[in-house]
C-alpha positions as CSV (number, residue, x, y, z in Angstrom):
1,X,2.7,15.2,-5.2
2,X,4.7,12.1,-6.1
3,X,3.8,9.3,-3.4
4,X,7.7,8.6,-3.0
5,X,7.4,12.3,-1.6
6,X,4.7,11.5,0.7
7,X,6.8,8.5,2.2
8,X,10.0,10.5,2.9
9,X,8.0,13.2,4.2
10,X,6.4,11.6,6.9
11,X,8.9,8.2,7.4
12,X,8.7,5.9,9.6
13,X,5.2,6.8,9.6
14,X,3.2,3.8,8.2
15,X,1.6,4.2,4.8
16,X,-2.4,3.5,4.2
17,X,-3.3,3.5,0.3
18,X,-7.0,3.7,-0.6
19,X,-8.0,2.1,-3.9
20,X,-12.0,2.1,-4.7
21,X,-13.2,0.5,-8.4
22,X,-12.8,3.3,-10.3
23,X,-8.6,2.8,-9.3
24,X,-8.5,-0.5,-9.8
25,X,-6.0,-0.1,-13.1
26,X,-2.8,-1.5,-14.1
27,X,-1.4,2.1,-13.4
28,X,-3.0,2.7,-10.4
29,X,-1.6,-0.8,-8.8
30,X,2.1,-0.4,-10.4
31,X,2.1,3.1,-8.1
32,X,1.3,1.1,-5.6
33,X,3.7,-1.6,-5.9
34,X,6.6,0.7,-6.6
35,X,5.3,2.9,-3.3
36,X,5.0,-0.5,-1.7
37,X,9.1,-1.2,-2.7
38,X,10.1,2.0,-1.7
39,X,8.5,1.7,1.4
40,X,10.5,-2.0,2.3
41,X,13.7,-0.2,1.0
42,X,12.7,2.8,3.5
43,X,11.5,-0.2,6.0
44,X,8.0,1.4,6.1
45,X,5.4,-0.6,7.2
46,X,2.6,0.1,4.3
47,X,-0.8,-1.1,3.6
48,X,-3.9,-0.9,1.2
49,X,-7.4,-0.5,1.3
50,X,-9.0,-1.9,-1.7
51,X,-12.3,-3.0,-4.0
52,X,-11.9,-6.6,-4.7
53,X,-10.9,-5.9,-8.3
54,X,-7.7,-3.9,-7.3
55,X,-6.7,-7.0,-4.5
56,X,-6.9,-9.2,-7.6
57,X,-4.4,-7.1,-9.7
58,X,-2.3,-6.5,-6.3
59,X,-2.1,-10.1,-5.6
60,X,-1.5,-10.9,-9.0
61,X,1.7,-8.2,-10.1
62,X,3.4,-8.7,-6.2
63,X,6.7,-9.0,-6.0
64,X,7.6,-11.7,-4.4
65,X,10.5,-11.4,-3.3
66,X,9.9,-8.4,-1.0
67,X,7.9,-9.0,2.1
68,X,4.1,-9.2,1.6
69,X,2.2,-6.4,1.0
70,X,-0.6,-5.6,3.5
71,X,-3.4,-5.7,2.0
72,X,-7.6,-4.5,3.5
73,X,-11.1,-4.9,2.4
74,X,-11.9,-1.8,4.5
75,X,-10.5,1.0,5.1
76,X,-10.6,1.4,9.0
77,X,-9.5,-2.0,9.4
78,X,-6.3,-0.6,7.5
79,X,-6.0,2.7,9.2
80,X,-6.1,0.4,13.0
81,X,-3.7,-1.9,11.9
82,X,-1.5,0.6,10.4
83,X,-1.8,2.7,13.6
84,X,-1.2,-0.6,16.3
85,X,1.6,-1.9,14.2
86,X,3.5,2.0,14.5
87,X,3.1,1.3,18.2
């Protein structure tokens, strides 16, 4: 199921991606940063989980000029903040 699905299924919901190494691609990370403009088009808070490798290719294919994407070293810390900010 597309990710775009997932968003409009459950909106405003907030989004939590988990990447681990083994997702820590140039594919992997332009899904995420298209999820993560659909989601400030949608006005959906979204965040990500990550290994360091996929923070570096996050942080380095951002787009700028949307608001910054949230991103986690762990995943629980994602999943509280993701929770509080719905809130």
């Amino acid at each position: 199921m597309p990710i775009s699905s997932i968003v409009h299924a459950h909106n405003p919901a907030p989004v939590v991606i988990v990447l681990d190494d083994e997702a820590a691609t140039s594919a992997s990370v332009s899904a995420v940063l298209r999820a993560h403009g659909l989601c400030c088009d949608l006005g959906t808070l979204m965040s990500v989980a990550h290994s360091a490798p996929a923070r570096r290719l996050l942080e380095a294919n951002a787009d700028t000029s949307r608001p910054h994407l949230v991103i986690h070293a762990r995943i629980d810390i994602a999943i509280s903040a993701a929770c509080a900010a719905a809130t």
